[in-house]
N, C-alpha and C positions, 0 to 999 in steps of 0.2 A: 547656135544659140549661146554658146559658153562667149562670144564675143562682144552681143548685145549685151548681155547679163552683165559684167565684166565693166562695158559701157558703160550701163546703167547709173550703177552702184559707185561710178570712176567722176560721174556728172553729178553725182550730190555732192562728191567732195568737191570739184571742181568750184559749185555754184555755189556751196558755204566760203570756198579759199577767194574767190573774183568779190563776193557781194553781204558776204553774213558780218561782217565787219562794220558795213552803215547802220547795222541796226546794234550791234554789241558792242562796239567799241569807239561810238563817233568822240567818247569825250576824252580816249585816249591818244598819246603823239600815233601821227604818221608811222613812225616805224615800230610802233606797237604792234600797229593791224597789219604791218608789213610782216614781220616775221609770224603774226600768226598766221597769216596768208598761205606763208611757206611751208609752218608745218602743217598746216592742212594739205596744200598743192601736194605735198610729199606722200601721200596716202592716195589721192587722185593717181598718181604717176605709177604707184605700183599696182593698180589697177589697170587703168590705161595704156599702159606697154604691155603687157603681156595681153589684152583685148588684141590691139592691134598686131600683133606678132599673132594671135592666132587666126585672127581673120584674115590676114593678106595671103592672096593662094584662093582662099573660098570666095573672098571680095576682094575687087578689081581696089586701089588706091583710091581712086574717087568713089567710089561705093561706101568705104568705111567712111569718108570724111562725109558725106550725105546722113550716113547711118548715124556717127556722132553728134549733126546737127539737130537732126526728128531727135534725138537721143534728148541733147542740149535746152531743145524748146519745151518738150514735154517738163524736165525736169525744173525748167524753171517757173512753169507756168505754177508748178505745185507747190516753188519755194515760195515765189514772188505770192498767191493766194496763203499758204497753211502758216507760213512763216514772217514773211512782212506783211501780213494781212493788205494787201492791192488787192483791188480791182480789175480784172480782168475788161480791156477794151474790144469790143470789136476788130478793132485793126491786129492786134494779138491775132484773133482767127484766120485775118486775112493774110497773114503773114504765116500762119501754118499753113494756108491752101498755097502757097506759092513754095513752100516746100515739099507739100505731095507733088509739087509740077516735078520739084527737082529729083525727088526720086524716080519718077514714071523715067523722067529723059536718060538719068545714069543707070538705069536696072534695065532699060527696054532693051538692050542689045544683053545678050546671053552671058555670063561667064566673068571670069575673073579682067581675062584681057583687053575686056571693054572698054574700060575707063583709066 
């Protein structure tokens, strides 16, 4: 659990550091929204490593990259609605059922050494 959580919380900074910048800083230069990118990213990372350092061993390598993604889509689905106020499409959903497929394939075989 302590690697999901970790996830989580590593994917809101991630998805402000990739995307919060179209909406806060479009009338700033390039390398405005670039270094605040960074020091955003920098806060994702010390999240995000120690997730991953603690899930590898309990989750196989391609398990965690599956779990970061469910991780990734969730979180953006919440930025992209509460925060750039989007619209959620359809194809959004369909695009989360094609990642329940990819978890069922990387989780179906037991254990860390699966994937």
């Amino acid at each position: 659990m302590k690697t999901i959580i970790l996830l989580f919380f590593s994917n809101i900074f991630m998805t402000f550091a990739w995307y919060g910048h179209l909406k806060t800083l479009r009338d700033k230069p390039l390398m405005v929204a670039v270094l605040v990118s960074w020091g955003i990213a920098f806060f994702e990372y010390l999240l995000q490593v120690p997730a991953n350092r603690a899930g590898y061993g309990t989750f196989s390598l391609s398990q965690l990259k599956i779990i970061q993604e469910v991780i990734t889509m969730v979180v953006f689905a919440g930025f992209a609605v509460l925060y750039m106020k989007k619209t959620l499409s359809l194809d959004f959903l369909y695009a989360g059922l094609c990642l329940v497929g990819a978890v069922y394939f990387i989780f179906r075989e037991q254990g860390p050494a699966a994937g």
